[in-house]
N, C-alpha and C positions, 0 to 999 in steps of 0.2 A: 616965602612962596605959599598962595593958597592952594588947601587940599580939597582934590574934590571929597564933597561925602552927599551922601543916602544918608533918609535920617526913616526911620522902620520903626512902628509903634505896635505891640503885645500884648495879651494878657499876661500879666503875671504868674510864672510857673517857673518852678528853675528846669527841669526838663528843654522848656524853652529857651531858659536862657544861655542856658550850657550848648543847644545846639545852635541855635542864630551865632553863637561866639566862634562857633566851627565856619561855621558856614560864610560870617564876615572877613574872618582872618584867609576864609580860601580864596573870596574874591580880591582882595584888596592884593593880595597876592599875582591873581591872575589881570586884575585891572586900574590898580590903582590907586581907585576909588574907596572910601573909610565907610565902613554903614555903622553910623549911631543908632544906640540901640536904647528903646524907650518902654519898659513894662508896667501897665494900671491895670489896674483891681479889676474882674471884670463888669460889676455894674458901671464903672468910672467908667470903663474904654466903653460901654454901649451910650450913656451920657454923652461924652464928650465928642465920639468920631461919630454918632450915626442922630440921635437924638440933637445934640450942639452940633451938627455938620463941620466939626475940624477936617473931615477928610476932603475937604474944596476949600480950605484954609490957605494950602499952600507949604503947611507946617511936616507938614507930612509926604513920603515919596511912597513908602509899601507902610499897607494895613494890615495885620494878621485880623482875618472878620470870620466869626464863627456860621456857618450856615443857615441859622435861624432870622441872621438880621437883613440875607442879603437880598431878598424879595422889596424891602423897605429900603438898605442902600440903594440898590440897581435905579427904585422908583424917584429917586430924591437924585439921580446922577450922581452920587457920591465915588460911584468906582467907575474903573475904565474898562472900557472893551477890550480883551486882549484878542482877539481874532487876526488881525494885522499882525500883530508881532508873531504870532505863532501860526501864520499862514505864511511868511518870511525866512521865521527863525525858528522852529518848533523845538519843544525839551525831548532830551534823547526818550527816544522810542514811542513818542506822542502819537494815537492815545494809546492805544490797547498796553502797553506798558501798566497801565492801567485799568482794577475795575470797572466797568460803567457807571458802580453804585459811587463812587468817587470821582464820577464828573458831570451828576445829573444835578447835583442842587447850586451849583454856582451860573449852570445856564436858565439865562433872564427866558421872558415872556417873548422879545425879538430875537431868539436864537442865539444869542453871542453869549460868549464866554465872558465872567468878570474876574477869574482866579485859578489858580493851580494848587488843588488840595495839598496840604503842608503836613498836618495832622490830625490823626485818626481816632476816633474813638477805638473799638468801639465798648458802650458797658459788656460786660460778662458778669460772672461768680467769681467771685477771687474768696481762697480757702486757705487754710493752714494745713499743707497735706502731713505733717507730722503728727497733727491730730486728731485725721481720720485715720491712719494708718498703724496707731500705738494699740497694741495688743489687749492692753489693761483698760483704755476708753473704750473698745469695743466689745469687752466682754460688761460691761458694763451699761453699756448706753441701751445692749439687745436685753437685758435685762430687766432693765425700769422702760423700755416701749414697747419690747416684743417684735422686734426686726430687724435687721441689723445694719449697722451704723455705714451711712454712703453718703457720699455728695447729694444733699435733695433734690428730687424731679419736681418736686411741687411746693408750693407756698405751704401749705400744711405742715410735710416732712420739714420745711426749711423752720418753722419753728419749736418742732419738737428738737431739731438738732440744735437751735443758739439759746434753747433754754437749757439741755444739757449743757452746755458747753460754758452758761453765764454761772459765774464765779467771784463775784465780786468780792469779796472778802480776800479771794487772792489773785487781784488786779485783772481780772480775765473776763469779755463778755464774750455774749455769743455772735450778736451781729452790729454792725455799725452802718449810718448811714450818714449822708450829706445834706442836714434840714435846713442849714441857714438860709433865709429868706433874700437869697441873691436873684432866684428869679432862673437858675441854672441846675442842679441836682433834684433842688426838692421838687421842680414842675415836673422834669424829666423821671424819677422815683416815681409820679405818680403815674406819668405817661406808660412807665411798664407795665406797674400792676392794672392799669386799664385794660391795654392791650390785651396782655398775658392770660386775662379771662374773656377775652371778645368782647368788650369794648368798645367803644370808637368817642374819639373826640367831637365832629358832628356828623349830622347823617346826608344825607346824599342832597339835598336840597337846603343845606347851611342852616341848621338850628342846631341848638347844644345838645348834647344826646349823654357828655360825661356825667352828668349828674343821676343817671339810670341806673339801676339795679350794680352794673359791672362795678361802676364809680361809685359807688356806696360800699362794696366789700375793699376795692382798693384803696379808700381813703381811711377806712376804718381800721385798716389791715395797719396801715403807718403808723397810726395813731395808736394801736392795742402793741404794736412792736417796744414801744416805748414807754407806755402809760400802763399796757394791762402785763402783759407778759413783761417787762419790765427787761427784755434782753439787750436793748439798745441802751447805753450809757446819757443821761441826760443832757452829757456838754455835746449831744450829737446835734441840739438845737443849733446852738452856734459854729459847726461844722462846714463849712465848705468844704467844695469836691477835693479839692489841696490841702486841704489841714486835715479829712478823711484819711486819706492815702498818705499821709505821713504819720499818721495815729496808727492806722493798721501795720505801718511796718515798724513800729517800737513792740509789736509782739503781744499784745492784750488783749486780741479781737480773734474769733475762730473765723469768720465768714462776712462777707459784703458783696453786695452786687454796686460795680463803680466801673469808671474810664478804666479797659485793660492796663493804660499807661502807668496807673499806679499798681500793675502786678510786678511792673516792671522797676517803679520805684520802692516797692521793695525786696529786688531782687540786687538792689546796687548797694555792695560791700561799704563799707563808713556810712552810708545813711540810714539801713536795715539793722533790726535783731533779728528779721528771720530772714536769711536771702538764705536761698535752696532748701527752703521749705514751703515754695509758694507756687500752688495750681492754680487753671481757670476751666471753667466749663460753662454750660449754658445755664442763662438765668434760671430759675425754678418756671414751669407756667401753673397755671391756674387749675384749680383741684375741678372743678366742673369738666360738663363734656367739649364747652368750648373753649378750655385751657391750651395757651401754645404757649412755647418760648421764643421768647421776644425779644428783641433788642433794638437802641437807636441807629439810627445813620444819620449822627448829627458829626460833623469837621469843621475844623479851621482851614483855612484858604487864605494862600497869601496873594492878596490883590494889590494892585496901584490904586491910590490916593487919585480921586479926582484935580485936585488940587496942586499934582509933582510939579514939578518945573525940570523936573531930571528922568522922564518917561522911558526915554530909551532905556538907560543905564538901570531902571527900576527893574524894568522887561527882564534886561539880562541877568540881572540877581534872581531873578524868580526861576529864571529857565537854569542856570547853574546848580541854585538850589534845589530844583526837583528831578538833580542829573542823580544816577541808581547810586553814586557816591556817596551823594548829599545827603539821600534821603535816607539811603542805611544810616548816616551819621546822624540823624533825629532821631531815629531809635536807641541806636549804641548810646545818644545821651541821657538818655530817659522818656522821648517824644516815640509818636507812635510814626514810624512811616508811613507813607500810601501808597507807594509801588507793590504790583505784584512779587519783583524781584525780592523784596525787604523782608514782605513776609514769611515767603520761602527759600531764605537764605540761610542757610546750617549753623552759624556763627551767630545770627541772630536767634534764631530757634533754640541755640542750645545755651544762650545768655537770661533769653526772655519766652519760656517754655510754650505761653497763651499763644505765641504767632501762628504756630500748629492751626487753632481754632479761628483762625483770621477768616478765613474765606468761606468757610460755613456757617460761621455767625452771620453773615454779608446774605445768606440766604434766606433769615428771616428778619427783616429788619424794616420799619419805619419811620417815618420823619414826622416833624410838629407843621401844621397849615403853612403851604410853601405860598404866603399871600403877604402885603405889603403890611397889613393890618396885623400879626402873628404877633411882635412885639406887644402891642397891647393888649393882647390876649393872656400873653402870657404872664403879665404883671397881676392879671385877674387871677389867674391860677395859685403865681406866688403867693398870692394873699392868702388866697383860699387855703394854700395848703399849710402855712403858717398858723392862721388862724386855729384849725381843727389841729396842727399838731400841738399847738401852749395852750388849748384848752379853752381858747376864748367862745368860742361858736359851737359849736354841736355838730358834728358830720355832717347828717340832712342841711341843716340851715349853710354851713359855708357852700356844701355844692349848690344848692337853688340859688342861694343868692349869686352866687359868680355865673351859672349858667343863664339869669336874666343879665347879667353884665356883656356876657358873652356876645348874646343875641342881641341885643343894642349895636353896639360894637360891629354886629355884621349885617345887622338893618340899616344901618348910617353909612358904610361902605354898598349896600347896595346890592349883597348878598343874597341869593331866594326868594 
């Protein structure tokens, strides 16, 4: 007897994989129906589903598509409109169950819906509160700076703090971050420190504006993190955001600003050395007068494949999945929820402490150029920030030169 199956393509994360397992075994349960489960790397799955258009293949029923690409899906018809299904069939409590900020970047340019946020970032500070809190580092730290030892408000503070804290001799830095040249952390790592000092990507009539004064201290800043002040460990070059937040929870790192999701993987008992010893708060902002803190509102969304042949049955996985059940159950795996309920659930909060700061992170946050053209933009940046962090280019020169790549880029689209 043939089985029905869903076949659901992922970035690779075990987070992910642990919760689609919940979430497959509940439907198959409830319907019958098998969802095979498919996770690539994430430049592969931007290659292959959005770039190689597999997602009108046919090969595919549900795409986990992270929010930066789907201005370029939606334009390429890669995903489906879910307005019909969820004007029909809506997910419990559809929308306000939900932030707004969690359901503004999956709606296209024609108003329709192409997904149902799955998972959330967002970055915060992830810290080792056992070692702001030890009596002996704090009499210590107020000593040799003359202040006394806190979670940093500012980029400044956040380096005198992971330069105390860096110890290499006894396997211990101060901060860590995500540089491998995926096109995912290190763009995003810069996009904060932009921000964070008032900043902007471009200006109000589409020219590059990162390469200004802001984007000169924040690129320099990454680069001095590593190169000058030397607090970040050098295998942080080849670091993705996943191999980050699995480094940080073997216990060797005091401080990172990363996806909350990894406060939460290492707060989970057999894969943590330090579970319940891990806070989050808000990034540091910028030591100038137009210093904020910052953060992304970048998600994954699980959309339908242009390409399904099993549309209805995809619909219904999506709408099950995003039931307040499910989606605690992407937390509880190590994934971030996106319902209101998840965040402020007690069980959740008292498993995974950062949920606390879910909804006030959500109050200062930005997104990367919600435009078709973003993708390529951000391969400019990759470089860019690649480049100035191994030393090949010289800060000045990588930002000039990607900010005339930029503006090509949005003179050829038609931009200003």
């Amino acid at each position: 007897m043939r089985t029905n199956r869903l076949k659901l393509i992922s970035r690779e994360f075990e987070g992910f994989e642990a919760s689609f397992a919940v979430q497959a075994e509940h439907f198959e349960k409830l319907t019958g129906w098998r969802v095979d489960r498919e996770f690539e790397e994430i430049h592969r799955l931007y290659d292959r589903m959005i770039s190689g258009e597999e997602a009108a293949s046919g090969d595919y029923d549900l795409f986990l598509c992270v929010t930066d690409w789907l201005p370029e899906a939606i334009q390429k018809g890669l995903l489906l409109p879910l307005d019909e299904y969820i004007k029909e069939n809506p997910p419990e409590g559809w929308p306000d169950a939900w932030s707004p900020s969690m359901r503004e970047l999956q709606t296209g340019k024609d108003g329709s819906l192409y997904g149902i946020a799955y998972h959330d970032g967002p970055e915060m500070l992830i810290y080792r509160s056992d070692l702001f809190s030890d009596p002996s580092e704090q009499e210590q730290f107020a000593k040799r700076y003359g202040y006394p030892l806190q979670v940093p408000e500012t980029w400044s503070q956040f380096v005198d703090v992971a330069q105390y804290f860096t110890r290499p001799d006894a396997g211990m830095y101060g901060a860590l971050t995500a540089s491998f040249p995926d096109g995912h952390n290190n763009v995003y790592d810069f996009l904060i420190h932009l921000w964070s000092r008032g900043g902007e990507l471009v200006t109000g009539d589409w020219k590059a504006a990162f390469h200004r004064s802001a984007g000169q201290e924040a690129l320099q800043f990454l680069v001095d993190l590593i190169h000058r002040h030397q607090v970040v460990p050098q295998e942080a070059l080849d670091m993705d955001s996943v191999r980050s937040g699995n480094c940080f929870a073997q216990g060797g790192i005091a401080m990172m600003w990363n996806w909350a999701g990894f406060a939460a993987v290492a707060e989970m008992p057999g894969m943590s050395k330090i579970a319940g010893k891990v806070r989050t708060g808000l990034i540091p902002r910028g030591d100038g007068p137009q210093g904020v803190h910052m953060s992304l509102n970048i998600y994954w969304v699980l959309a339908i494949a242009a390409g399904s042949k099993n549309r209805q049955m995809a619909y219904q996985f999506i709408k099950e999945t995003a039931s307040a059940k499910m989606d605690k159950m992407t937390s509880l795996c190590g994934g971030n929820g996106t319902r209101l309920s998840t965040w402020r659930d007690q069980e959740v909060q008292k498993q995974f402490p950062y949920y606390v700061h879910m909804e006030t992170v959500h109050r200062s946050v930005k997104s990367p150029l919600p435009i078709p053209e973003y993708p390529a933009i951000n391969e400019v940046l990759s470089q860019m920030v690649d480049d100035a962090l191994r030393l090949r280019v010289p800060v000045p020169e990588a930002l000039g030169r990607a900010a005339e790549q930029v503006d090509s880029i949005l003179a050829r689209a038609g931009y200003g």
